[in-house]
Structures are given as structure tokens and as C-alpha cells.
N, CA, C and O of each residue as an XYZ file, in Angstrom:
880
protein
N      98.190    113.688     98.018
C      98.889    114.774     97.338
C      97.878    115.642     96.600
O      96.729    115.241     96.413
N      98.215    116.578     96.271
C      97.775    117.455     94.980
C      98.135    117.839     94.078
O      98.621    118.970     94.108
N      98.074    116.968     92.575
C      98.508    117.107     92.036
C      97.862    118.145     90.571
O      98.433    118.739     89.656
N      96.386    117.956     90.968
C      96.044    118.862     89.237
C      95.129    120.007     90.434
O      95.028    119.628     91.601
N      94.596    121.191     90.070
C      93.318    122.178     90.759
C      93.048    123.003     89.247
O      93.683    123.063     88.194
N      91.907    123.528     89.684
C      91.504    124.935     88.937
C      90.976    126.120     89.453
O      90.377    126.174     90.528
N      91.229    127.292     88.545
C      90.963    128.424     88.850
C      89.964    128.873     87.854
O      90.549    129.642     87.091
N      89.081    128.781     87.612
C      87.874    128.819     86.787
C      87.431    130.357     87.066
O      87.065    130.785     85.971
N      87.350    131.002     87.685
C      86.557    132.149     88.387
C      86.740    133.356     87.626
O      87.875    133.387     87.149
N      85.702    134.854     87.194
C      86.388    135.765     86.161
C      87.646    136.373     87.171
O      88.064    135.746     88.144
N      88.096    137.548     86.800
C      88.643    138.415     87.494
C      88.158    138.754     88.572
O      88.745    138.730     89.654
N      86.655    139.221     88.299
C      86.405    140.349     89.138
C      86.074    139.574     90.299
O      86.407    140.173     91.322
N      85.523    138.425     90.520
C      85.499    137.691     91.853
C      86.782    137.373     92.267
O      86.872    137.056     93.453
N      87.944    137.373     91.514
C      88.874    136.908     92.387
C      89.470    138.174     93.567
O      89.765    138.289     94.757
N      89.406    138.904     92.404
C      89.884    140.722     93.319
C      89.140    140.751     94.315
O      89.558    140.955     95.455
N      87.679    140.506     93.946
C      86.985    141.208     95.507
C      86.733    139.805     96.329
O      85.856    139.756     97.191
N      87.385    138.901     96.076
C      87.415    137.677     97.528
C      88.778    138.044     98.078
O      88.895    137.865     99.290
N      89.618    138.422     97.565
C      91.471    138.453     98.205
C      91.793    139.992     98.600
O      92.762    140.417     99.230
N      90.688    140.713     98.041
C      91.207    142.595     97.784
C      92.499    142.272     97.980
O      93.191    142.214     98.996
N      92.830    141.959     96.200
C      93.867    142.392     95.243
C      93.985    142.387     94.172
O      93.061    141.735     93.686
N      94.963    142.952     93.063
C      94.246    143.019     91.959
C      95.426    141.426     90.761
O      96.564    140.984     90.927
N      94.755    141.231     90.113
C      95.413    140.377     89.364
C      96.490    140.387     88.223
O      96.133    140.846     87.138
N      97.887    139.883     88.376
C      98.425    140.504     86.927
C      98.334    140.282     85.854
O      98.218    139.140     85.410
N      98.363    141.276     85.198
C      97.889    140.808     83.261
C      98.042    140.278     83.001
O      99.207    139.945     83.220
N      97.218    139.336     82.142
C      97.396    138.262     81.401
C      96.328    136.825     82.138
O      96.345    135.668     81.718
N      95.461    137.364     83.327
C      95.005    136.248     83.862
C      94.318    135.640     82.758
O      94.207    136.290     81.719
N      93.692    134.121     82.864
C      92.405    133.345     82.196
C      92.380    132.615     82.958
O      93.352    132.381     83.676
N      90.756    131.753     83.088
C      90.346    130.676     83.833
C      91.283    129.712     83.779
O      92.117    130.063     82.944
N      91.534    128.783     84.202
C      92.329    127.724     83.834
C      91.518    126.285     84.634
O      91.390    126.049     85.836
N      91.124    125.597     83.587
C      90.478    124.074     84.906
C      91.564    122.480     84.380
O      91.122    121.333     84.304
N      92.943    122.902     84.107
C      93.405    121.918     84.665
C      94.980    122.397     85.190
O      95.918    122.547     84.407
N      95.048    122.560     86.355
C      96.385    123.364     86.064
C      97.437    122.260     86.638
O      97.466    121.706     87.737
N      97.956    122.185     85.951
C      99.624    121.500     86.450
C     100.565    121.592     86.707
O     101.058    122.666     86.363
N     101.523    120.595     87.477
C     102.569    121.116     88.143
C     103.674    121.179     87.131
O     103.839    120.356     86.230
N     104.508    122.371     87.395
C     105.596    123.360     86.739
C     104.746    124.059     86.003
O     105.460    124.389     85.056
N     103.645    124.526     85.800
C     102.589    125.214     85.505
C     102.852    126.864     85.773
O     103.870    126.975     86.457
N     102.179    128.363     85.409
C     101.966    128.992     86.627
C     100.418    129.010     87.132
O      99.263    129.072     86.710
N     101.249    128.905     88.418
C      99.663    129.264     89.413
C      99.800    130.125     90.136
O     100.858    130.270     90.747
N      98.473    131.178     90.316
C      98.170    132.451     91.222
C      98.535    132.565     92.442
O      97.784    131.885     93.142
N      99.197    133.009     92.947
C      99.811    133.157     94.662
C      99.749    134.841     95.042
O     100.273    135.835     94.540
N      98.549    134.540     96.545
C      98.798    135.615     97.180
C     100.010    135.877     98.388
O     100.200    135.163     99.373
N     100.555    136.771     98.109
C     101.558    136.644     98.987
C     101.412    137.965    100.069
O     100.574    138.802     99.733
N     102.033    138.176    101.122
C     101.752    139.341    101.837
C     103.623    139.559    102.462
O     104.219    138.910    103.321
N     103.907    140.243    101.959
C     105.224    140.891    102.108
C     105.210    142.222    102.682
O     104.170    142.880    102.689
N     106.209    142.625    103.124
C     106.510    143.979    104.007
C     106.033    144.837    103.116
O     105.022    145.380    103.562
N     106.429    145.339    101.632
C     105.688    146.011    101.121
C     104.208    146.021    100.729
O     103.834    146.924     99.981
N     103.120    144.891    101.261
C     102.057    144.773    101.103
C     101.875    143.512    100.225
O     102.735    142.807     99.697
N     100.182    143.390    100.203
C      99.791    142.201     99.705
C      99.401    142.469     97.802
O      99.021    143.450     97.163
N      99.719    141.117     97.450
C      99.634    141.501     95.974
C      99.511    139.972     95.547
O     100.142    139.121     96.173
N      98.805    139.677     94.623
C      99.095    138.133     93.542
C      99.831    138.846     92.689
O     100.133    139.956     92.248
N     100.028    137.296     92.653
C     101.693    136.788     91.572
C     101.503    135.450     90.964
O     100.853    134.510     91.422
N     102.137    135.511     89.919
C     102.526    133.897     89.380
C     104.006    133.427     89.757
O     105.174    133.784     89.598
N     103.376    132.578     90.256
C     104.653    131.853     90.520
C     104.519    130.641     90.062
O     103.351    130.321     89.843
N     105.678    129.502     89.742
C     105.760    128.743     88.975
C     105.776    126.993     90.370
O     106.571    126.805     91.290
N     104.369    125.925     89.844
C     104.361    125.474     90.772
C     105.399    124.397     90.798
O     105.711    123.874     89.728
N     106.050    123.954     92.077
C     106.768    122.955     91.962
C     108.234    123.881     92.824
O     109.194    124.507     92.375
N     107.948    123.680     93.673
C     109.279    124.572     94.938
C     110.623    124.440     94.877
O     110.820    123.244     95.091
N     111.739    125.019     94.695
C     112.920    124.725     94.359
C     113.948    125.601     95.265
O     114.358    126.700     94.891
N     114.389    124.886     96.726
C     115.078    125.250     97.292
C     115.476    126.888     97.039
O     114.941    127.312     96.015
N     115.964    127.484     97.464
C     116.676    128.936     96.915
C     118.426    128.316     97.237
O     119.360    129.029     96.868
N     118.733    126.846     97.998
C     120.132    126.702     98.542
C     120.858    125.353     96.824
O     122.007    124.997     96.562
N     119.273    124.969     95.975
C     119.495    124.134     94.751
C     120.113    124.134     94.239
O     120.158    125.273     93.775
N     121.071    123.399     93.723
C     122.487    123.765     92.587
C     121.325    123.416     91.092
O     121.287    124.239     90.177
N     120.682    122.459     91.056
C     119.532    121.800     90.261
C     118.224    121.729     89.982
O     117.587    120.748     90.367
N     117.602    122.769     89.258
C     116.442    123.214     89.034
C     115.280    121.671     89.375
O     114.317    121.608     90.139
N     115.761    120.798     88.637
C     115.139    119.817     88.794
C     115.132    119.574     89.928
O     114.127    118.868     90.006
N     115.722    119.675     91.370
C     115.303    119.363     92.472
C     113.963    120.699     93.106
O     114.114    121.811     93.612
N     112.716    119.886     92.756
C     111.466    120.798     92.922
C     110.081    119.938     93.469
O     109.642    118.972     92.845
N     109.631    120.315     94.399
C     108.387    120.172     94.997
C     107.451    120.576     94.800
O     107.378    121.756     95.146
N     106.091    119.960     94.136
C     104.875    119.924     93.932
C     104.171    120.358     95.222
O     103.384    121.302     95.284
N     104.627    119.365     96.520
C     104.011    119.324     97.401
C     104.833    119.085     98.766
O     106.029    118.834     98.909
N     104.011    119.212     99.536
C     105.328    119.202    101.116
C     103.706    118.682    102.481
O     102.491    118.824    102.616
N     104.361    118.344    102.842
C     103.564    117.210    104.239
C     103.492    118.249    105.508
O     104.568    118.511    106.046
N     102.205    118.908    106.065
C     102.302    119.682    107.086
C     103.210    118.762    108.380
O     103.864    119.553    109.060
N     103.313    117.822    108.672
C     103.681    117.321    110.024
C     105.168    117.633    109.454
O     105.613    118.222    110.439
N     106.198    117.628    108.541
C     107.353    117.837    108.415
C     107.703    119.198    107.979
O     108.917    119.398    107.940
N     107.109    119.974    107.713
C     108.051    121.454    107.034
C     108.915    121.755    108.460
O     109.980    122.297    108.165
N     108.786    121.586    109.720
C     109.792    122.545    110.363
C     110.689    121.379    110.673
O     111.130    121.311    111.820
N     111.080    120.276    109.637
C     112.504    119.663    110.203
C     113.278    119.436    108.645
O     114.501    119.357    108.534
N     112.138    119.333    107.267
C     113.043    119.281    106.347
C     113.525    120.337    105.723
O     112.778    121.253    105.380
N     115.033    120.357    105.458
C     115.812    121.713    104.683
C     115.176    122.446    104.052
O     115.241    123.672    104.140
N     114.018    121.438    102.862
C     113.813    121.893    102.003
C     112.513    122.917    101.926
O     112.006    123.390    100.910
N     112.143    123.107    103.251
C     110.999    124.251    103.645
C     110.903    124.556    105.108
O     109.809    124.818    105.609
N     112.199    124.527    105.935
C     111.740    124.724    107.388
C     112.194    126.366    107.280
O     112.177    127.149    108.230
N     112.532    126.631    106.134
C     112.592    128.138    106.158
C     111.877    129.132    105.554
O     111.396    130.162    106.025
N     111.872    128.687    104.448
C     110.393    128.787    104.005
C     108.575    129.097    104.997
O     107.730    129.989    104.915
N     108.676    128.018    105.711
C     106.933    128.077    106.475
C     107.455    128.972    107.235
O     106.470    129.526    107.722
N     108.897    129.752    107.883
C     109.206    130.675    108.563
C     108.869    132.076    108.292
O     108.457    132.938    109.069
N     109.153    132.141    106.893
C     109.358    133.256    106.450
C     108.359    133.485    104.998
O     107.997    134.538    104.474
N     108.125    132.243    104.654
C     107.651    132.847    102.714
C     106.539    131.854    103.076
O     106.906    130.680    103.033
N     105.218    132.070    103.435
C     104.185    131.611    103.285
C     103.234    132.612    102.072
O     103.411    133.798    101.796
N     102.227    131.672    101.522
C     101.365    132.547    100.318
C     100.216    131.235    100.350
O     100.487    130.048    100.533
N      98.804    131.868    100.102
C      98.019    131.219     99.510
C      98.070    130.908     97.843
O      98.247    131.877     97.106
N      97.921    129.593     97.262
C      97.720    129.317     96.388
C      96.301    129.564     96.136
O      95.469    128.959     96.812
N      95.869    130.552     95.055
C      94.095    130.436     94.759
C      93.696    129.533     93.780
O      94.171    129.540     92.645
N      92.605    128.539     94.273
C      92.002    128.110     93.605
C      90.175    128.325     93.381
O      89.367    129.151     93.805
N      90.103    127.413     92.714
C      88.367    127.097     92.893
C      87.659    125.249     93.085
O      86.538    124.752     92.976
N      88.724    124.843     93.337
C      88.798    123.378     93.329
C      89.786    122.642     92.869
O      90.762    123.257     92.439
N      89.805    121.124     92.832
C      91.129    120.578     92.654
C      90.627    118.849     92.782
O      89.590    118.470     93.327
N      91.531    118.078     92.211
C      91.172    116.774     90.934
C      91.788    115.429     92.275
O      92.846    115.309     92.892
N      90.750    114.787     92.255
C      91.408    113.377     92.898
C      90.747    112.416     91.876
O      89.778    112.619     91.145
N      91.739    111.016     92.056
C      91.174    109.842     91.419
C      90.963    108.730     92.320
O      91.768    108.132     93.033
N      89.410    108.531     92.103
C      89.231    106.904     92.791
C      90.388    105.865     92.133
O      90.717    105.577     90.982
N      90.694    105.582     93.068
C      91.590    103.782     92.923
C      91.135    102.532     92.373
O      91.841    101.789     91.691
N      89.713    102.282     92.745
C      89.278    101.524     92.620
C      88.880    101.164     91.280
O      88.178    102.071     90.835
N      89.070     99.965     90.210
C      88.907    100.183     88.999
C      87.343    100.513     88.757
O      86.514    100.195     89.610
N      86.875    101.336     87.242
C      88.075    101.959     86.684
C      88.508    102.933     87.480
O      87.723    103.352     88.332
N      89.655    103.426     87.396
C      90.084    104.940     87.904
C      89.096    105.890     87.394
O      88.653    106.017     86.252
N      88.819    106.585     88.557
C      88.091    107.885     87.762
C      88.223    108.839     88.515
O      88.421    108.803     89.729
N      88.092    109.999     87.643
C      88.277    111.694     88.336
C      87.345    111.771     89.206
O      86.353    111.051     89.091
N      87.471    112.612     90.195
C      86.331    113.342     90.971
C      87.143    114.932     91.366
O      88.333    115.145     91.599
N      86.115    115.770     91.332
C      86.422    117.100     91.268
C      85.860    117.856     92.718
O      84.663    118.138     92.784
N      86.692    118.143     93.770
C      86.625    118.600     95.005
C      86.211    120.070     94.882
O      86.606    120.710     93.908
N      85.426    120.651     95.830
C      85.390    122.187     95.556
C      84.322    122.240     96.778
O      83.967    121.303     97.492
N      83.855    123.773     96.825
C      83.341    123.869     98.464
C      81.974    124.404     97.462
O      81.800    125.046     96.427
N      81.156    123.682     98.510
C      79.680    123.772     98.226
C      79.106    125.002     97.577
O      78.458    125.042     96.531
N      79.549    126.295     98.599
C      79.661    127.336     98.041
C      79.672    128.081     96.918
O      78.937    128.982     96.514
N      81.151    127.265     96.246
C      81.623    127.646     94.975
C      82.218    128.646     94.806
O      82.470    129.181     93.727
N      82.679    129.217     96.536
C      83.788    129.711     96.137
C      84.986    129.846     96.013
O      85.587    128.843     96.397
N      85.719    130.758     95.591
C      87.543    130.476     95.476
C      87.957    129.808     96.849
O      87.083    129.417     97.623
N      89.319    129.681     97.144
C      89.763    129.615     98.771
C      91.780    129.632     98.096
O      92.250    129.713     96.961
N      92.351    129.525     99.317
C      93.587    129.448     99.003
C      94.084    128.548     99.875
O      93.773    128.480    101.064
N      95.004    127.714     99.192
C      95.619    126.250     99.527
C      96.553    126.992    100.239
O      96.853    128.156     99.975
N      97.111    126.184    101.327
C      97.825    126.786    102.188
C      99.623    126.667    100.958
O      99.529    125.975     99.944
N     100.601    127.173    101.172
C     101.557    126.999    100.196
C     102.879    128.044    100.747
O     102.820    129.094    101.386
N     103.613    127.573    100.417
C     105.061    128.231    100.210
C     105.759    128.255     99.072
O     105.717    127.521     98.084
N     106.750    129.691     99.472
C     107.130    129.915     98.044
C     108.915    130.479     98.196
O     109.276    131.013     99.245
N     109.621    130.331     97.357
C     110.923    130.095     97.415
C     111.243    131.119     96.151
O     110.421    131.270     95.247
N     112.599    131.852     96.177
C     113.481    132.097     95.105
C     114.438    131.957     94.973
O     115.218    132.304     95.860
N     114.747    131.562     94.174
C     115.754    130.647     93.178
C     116.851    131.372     92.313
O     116.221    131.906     91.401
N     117.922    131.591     92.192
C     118.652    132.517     91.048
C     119.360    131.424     90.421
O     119.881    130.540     91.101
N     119.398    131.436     89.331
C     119.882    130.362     88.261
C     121.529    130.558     88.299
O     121.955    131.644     88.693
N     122.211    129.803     88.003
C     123.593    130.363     87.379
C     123.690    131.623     86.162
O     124.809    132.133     86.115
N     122.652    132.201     85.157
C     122.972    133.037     84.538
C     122.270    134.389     85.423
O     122.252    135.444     84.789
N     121.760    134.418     86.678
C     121.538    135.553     87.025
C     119.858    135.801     87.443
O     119.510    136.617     88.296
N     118.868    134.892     86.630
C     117.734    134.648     86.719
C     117.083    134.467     88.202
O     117.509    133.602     88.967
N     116.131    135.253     88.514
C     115.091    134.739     89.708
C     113.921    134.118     89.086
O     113.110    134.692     88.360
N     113.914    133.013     89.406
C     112.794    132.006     89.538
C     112.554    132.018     91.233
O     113.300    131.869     92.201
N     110.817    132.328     91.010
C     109.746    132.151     92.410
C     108.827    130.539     91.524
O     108.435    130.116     90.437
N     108.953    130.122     93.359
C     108.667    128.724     93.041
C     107.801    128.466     94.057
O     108.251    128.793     95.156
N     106.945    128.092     94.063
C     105.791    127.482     95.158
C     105.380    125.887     95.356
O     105.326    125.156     94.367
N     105.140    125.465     96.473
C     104.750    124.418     96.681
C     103.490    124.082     97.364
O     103.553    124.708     98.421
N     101.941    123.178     97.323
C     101.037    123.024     98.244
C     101.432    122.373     99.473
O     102.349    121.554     99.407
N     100.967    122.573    100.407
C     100.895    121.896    101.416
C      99.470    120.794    101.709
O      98.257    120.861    101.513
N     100.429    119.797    102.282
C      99.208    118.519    102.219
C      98.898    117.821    103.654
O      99.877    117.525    104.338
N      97.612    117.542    104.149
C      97.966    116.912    104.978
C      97.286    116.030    105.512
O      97.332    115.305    104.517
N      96.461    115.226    106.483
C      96.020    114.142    106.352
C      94.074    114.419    105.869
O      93.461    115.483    105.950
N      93.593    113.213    105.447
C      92.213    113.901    104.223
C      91.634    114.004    105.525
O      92.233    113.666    106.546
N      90.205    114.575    105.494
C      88.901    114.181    105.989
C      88.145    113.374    105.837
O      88.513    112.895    104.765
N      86.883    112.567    106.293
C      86.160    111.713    106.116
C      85.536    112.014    104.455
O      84.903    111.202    103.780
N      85.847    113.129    104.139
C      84.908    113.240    102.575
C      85.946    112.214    101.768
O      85.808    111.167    101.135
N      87.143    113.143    102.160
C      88.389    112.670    101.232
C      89.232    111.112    101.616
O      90.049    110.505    100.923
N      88.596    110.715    103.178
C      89.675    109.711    103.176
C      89.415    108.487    102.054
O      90.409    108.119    101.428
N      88.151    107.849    101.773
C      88.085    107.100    100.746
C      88.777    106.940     99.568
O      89.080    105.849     99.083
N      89.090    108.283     98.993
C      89.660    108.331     97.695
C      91.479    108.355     97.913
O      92.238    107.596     97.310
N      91.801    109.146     98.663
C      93.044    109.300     99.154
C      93.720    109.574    100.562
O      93.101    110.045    101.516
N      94.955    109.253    100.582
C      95.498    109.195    101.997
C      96.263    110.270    102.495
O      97.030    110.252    103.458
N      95.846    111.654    101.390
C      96.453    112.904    101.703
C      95.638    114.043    101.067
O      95.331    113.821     99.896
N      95.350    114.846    101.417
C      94.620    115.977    100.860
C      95.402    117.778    100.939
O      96.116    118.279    101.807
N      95.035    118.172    100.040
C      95.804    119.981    100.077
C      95.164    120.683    101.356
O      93.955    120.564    101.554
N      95.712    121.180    101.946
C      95.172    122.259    103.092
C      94.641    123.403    102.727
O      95.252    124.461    102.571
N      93.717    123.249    102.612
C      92.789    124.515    101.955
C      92.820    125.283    103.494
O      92.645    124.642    104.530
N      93.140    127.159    103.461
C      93.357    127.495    104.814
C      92.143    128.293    104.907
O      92.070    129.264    104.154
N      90.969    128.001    105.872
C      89.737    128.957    106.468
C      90.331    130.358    106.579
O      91.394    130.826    106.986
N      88.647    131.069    105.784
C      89.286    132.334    105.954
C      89.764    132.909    107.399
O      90.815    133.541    107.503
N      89.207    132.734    108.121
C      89.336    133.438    109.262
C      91.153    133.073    110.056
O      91.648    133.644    111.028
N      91.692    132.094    109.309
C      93.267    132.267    109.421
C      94.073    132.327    108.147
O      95.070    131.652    107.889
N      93.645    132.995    107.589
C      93.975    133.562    106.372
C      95.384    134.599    106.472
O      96.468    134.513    105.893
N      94.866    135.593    107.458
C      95.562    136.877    107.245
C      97.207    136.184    108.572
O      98.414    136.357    108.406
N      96.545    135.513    109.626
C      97.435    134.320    109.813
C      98.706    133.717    109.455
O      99.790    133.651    110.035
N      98.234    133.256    108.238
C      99.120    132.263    107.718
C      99.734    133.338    106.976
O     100.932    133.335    107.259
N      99.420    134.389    106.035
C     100.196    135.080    105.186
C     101.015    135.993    105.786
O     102.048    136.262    105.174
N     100.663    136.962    107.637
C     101.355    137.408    107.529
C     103.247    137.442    107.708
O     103.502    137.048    108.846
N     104.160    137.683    107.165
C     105.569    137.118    107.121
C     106.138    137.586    108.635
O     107.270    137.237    108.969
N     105.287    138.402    109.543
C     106.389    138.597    110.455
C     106.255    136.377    111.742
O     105.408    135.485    111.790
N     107.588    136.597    112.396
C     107.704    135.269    113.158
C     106.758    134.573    114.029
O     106.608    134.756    115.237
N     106.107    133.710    113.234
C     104.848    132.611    114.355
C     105.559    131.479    115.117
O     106.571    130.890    114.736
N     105.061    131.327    115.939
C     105.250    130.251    116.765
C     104.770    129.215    115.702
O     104.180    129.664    114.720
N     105.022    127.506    115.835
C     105.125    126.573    115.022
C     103.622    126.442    115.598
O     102.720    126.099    114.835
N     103.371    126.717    116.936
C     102.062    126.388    117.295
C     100.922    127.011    116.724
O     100.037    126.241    116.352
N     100.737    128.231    116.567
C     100.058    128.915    115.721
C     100.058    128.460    114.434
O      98.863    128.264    114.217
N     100.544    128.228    113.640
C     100.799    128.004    112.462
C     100.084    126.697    112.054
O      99.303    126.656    111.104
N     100.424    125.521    112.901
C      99.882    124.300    113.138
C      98.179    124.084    112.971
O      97.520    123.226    112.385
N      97.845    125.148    113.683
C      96.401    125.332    113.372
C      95.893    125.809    112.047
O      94.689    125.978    111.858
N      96.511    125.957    111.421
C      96.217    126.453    110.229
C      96.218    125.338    109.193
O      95.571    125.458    108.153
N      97.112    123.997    109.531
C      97.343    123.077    109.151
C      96.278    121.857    109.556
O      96.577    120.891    110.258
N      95.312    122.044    109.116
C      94.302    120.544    109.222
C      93.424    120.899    108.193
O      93.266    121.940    107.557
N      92.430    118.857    108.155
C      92.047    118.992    107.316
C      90.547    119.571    107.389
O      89.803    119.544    108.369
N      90.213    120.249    105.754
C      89.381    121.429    105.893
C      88.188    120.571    106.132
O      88.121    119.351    105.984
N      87.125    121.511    106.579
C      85.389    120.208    107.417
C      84.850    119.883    106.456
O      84.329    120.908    106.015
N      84.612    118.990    105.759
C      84.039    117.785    105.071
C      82.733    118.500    104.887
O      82.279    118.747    103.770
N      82.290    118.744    105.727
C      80.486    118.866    105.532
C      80.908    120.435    104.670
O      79.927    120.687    103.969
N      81.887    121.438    104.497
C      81.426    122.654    103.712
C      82.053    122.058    102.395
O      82.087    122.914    101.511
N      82.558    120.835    102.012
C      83.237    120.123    100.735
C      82.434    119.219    100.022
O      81.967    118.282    100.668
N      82.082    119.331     98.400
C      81.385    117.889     97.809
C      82.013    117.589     96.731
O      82.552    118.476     96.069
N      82.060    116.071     96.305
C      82.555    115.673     95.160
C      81.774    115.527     94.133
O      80.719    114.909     94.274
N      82.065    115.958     93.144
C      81.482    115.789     91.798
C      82.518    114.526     90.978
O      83.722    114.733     90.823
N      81.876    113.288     90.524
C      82.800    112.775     89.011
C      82.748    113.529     88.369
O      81.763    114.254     88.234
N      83.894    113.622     87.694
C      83.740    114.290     86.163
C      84.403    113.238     85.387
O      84.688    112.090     85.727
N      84.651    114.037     83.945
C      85.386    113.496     82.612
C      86.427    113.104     82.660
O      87.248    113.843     83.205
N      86.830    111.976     82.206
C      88.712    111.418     82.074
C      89.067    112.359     81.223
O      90.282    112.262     81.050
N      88.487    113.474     80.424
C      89.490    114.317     79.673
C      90.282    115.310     80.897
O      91.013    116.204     80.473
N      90.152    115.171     82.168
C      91.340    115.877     82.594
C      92.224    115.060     83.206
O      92.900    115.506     84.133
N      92.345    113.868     82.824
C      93.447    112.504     82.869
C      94.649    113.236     82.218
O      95.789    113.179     82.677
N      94.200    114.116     80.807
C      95.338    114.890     80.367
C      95.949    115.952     80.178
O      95.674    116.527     79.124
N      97.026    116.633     81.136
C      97.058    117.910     81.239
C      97.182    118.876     79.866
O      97.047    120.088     80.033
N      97.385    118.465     78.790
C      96.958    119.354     77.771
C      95.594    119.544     77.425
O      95.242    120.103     76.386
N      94.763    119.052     78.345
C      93.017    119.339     78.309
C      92.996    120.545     79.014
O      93.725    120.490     80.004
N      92.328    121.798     78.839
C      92.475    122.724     80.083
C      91.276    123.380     79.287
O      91.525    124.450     78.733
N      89.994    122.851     79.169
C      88.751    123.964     78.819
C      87.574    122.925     80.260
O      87.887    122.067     81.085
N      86.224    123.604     79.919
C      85.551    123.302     81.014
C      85.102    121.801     80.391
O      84.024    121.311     80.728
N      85.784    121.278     79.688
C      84.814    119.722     79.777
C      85.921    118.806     80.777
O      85.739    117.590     80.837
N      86.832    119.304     81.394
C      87.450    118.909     82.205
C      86.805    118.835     83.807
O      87.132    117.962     84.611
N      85.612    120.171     84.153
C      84.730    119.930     84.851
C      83.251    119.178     84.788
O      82.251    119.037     85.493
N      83.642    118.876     83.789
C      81.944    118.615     83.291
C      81.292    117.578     84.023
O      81.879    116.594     83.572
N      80.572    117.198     84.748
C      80.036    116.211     85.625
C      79.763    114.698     84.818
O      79.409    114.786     83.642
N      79.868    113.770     85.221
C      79.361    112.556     84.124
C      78.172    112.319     84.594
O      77.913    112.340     85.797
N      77.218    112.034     83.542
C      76.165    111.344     83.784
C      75.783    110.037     84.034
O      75.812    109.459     82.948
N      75.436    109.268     84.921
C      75.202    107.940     85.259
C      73.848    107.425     84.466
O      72.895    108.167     84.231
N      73.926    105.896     84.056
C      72.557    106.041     83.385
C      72.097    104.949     84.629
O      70.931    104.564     84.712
């Protein structure tokens, strides 16, 4: 699964990796959590734009806010309710700059995923709206996960689909893909452009959200 990432990056790199512009109010963020907001590019008939949307996916058919998804399994979105319409129609990159796994093995400890590079990318993701009983639209997003790579299989038995640029424009645009097309967009990202860093158990807690949450540990 994926459950914590960050967006560490200023503005101005995020605009000129996505050419788009960001809405007011951005800041770095390095622990972000779910029901959180997180940055979503979306590409709609009227054009492409980021947005916040709020993470954790919530049907648009929900009588119950609380029925909401963090995350969704590439081999199932085109048979469960709760997104086979969705990957049809409302696909968006989630932007990040990396994102939090924990070794199992005692003790538990963080390790912090991110591409060698260092730069942004966008988790593959869907996004839903929601109208409350008083009238309210809530946009709701979910990551998509799907089986790790050799970097990641050690630590865990599922990883976020980070989507290569070059099917980028792909995955976002909303007019109708074949499941086959789409599919390709869905694996896991190559190990060799990915490295892990340990870091600090201070992002064990999501009210931690400054950079000692990245901070590397030192081994003696």
C-alpha cells in the first residue's frame, strides 16, 4: 500500500515539471496523510490544471463519507464498483517527490523511496466527486498500487504506481482507453531509477510534517 508520501519541492519546479500552475496556498509538505489534501493533476475537457483534492476516494454512488479509499489494486479497478468508473473516466496524477515504507523486520523502521534523480513524478490515481446531503462537492482521490519491484519487494508486498513520463499524457487524457492501454501504465516502476534512504521514526507520526521526517539516520 501507500500510505504516507511527500511533496517537498518549491513551486517553481513543480510548474515547470507538469506546465501548470499551482493553487494558492501551496507549502512543501514531507509527511502527507491520508484524508489529508494532496496535489492532483488532472486533465479535463477544459484543460489541464492541479488541484487539491482530498486523499482517500469516496464513491460519488456513497450514502457514507466514511466509505473511502486510500488506495485501490491495479489488477481490480475494472471489476470493483468502487473505481471501474472512475479508471474510465477520472484518472489524475497524484504529485509527489517520494513516499514512506516500513521494514517489518524488528525494529520497524522507516525507509524513504524517491527516484535517484530527485525528481517530482506522479502516482498513478483516481479521483471521484462526491455531493454530501447538504449540497457540498467533495473531490476525492485514491493511489493506485500494484505489485513492488525487486527494490521494493523486501520491504513490502505492494507498492504505488508511480506513472513514467512518457505515459503520462496517456493516463491523464479523459477521452475512452482500451483496458489494454491503460494496463501498461500499470506496473511496477524500474528499480534501478529508485533508492532507499532510512530515515527518522519521527515520521511514525503524522503530526510530524517538517524535514526531520526526511532526515537520513546515521549508522555508527
Amino acid at each position: 500500500m501507500c500510505g504516507r508520501f511527500t511533496l517537498t519541492l518549491d513551486a517553481a519546479q513543480i510548474e515547470r515539471r507538469f506546465n501548470a500552475s499551482l493553487p494558492a496556498g501551496y507549502k512543501p509538505r514531507y509527511n502527507i496523510a491520508p484524508t489529508q489534501e494532496v496535489l492532483a493533476l488532472l486533465s479535463e475537457f477544459q484543460g489541464r490544471h492541479l488541484q487539491a483534492l482530498r486523499w482517500g476516494l469516496i464513491p460519488s454512488w456513497a450514502q457514507d463519507p466514511k466509505l473511502s479509499f486510500i488506495n485501490a489494486r491495479a489488477e481490480t479497478l475494472w471489476e470493483r464498483p468502487s473505481f471501474r468508473h472512475a479508471v474510465r473516466q477520472r484518472r489524475c496524477l497524484i504529485i509527489a517527490d517520494g513516499f514512506y515504507e516500513w521494514r517489518q523486520t524488528p525494529p520497524k523502521t522507516p525507509v524513504y523511496v524517491r527516484l535517484k534523480s530527485r525528481e517530482p513524478f506522479g502516482f498513478a490515481g483516481l479521483w471521484e466527486a462526491w455531493n454530501s446531503p447538504d449540497g457540498q462537492t467533495l473531490k476525492t482521490c485514491t493511489i493506485i498500487t500494484t505489485e513492488p519491484n525487486e527494490l521494493l519487494q523486501p520491504i513490502h508486498p505492494r507498492m504505488p504506481v508511480i506513472v513514467p513520463r512518457e505515459y503520462e499524457e496517456l493516463w491523464l487524457d479523459p477521452s475512452p482507453k482500451a483496458r489494454s492501454q491503460l494496463e501498461r501504465v500499470l506496473r511496477p516502476y524500474p528499480a534501478e531509477e529508485l533508492e532507499l534512504v532510512e530515515v527518522s521514526p519521527a515520521v511514525n507520526s503524522p503530526s510530524r510534517d517538517g524535514p526531520e521526517c526526511i532526515r537520513p539516520v546515521k549508522r555508527s
